[in-house]
VOPAGU-2260 file (C-alpha; in pm, 1 decimal, decimal comma):
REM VOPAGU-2260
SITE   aa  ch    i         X         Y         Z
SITE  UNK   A    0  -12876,5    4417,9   15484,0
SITE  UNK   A    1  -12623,4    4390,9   15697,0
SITE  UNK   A    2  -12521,4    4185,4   15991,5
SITE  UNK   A    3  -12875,4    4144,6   16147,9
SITE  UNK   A    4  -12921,6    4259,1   16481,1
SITE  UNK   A    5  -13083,5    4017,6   16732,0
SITE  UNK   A    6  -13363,5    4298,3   16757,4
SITE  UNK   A    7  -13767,5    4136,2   16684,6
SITE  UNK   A    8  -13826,6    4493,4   16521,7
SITE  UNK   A    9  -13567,8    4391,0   16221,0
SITE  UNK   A   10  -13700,6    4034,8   16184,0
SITE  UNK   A   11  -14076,7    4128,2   16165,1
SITE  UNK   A   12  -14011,6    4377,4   15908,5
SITE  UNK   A   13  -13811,5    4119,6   15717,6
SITE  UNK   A   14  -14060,2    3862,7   15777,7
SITE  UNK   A   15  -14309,9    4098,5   15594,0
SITE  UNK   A   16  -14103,5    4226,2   15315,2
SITE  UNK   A   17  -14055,6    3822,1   15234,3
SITE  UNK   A   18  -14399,7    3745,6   15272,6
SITE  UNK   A   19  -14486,7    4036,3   14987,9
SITE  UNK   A   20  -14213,7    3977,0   14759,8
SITE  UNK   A   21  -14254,1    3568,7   14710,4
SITE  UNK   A   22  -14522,8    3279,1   14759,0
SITE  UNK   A   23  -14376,7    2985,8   14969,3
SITE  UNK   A   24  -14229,1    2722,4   14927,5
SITE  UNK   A   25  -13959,4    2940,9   14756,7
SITE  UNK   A   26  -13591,9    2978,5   14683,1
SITE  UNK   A   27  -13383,3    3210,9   14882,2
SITE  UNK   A   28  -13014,4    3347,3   14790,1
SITE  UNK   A   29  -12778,1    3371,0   15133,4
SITE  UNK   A   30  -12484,0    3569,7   15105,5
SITE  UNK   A   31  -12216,9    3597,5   15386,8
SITE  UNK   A   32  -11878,9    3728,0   15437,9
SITE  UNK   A   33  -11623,2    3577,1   15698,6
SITE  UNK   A   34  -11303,4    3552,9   15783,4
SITE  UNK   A   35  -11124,1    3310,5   15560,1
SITE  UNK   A   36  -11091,2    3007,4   15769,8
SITE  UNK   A   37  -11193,3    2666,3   15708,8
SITE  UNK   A   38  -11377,6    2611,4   15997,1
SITE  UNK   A   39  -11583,8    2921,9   15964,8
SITE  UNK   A   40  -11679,3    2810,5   15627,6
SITE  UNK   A   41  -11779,6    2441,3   15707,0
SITE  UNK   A   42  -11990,9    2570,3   16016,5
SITE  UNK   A   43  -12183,4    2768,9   15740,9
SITE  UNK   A   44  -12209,6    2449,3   15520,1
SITE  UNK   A   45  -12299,5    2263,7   15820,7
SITE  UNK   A   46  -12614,1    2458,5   15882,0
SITE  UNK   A   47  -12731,5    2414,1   15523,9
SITE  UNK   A   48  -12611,9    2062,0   15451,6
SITE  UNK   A   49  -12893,3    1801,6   15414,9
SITE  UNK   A   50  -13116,1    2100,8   15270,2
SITE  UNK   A   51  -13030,4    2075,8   14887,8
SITE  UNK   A   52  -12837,3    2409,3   14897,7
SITE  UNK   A   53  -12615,9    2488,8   14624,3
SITE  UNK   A   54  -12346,5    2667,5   14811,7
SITE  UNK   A   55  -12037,3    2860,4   14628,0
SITE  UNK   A   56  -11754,9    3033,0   14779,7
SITE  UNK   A   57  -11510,3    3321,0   14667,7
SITE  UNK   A   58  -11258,5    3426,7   14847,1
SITE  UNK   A   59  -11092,8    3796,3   14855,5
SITE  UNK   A   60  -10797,3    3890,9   14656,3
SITE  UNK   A   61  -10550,6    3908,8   14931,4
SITE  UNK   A   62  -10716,4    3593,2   15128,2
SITE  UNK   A   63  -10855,4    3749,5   15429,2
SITE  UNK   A   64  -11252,7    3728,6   15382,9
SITE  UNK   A   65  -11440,0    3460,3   15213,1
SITE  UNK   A   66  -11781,5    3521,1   15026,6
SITE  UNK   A   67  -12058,1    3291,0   15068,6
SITE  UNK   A   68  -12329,3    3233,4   14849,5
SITE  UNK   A   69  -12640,2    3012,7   15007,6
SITE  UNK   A   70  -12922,1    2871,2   14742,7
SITE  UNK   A   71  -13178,8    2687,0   14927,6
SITE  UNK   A   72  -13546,8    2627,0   14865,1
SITE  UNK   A   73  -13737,3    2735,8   15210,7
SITE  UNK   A   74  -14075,6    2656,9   15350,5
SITE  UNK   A   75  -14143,0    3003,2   15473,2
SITE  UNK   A   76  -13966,1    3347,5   15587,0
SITE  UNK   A   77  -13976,2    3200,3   15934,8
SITE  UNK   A   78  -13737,3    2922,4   15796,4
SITE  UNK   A   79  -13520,1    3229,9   15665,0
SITE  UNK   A   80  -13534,2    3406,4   15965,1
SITE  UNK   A   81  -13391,9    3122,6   16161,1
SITE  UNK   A   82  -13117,0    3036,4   15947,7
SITE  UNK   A   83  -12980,9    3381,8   15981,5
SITE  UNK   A   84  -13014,7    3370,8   16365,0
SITE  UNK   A   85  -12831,3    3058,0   16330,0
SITE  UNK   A   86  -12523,2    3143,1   16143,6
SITE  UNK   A   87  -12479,0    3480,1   16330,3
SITE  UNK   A   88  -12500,2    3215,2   16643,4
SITE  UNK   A   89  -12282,8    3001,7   16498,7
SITE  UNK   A   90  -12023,1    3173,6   16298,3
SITE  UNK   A   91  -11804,0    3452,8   16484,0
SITE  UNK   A   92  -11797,6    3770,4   16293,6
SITE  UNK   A   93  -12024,1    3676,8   16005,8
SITE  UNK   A   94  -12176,6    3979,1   15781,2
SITE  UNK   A   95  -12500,9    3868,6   15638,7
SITE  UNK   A   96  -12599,6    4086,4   15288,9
């Protein structure tokens, strides 16, 4: 997946395709790629902090882009769904895999 477009069409088939492949409550795995700056990265931890995410960041070999990893136990693909819609509201530029 790539950077999710703001269409309903792409979040219902999500939606499904997490309701089939896990039962809820359930851990999910984020992953993101931005533009190496620190406040891109803390708006990202911002929207997971008080969750009990384990978060982990890499950044590319010549510094530019930043890899984040997002490991949070969710309620329900609607939580999911939001918390995508929230970083790509949030975070300019962000690439969600």
């Amino acid at each position: 997946m790539s950077t999710p477009p703001n269409s309903d069409e792409f979040y219902e088939k999500l939606r499904a395709q997490l309701y089939d492949t896990a039962s809820w409550p359930s851990e999910y795995l984020y992953k993101f790629i931005i533009k190496s700056d620190v406040s891109n990265i803390a708006k990202v931890e911002s929207i997971f902090d008080n969750m009990g995410a384990v978060i982990n960041t890499i950044e590319s070999k010549n510094g530019k882009y930043t890899s984040i990893s997002v490991n949070v136990l969710l309620k329900s693909p609607e939580v999911v769904i939001e918390k995508y819609k929230e970083v790509a509201e949030k975070v300019e530029g962000v690439i969600s895999l």
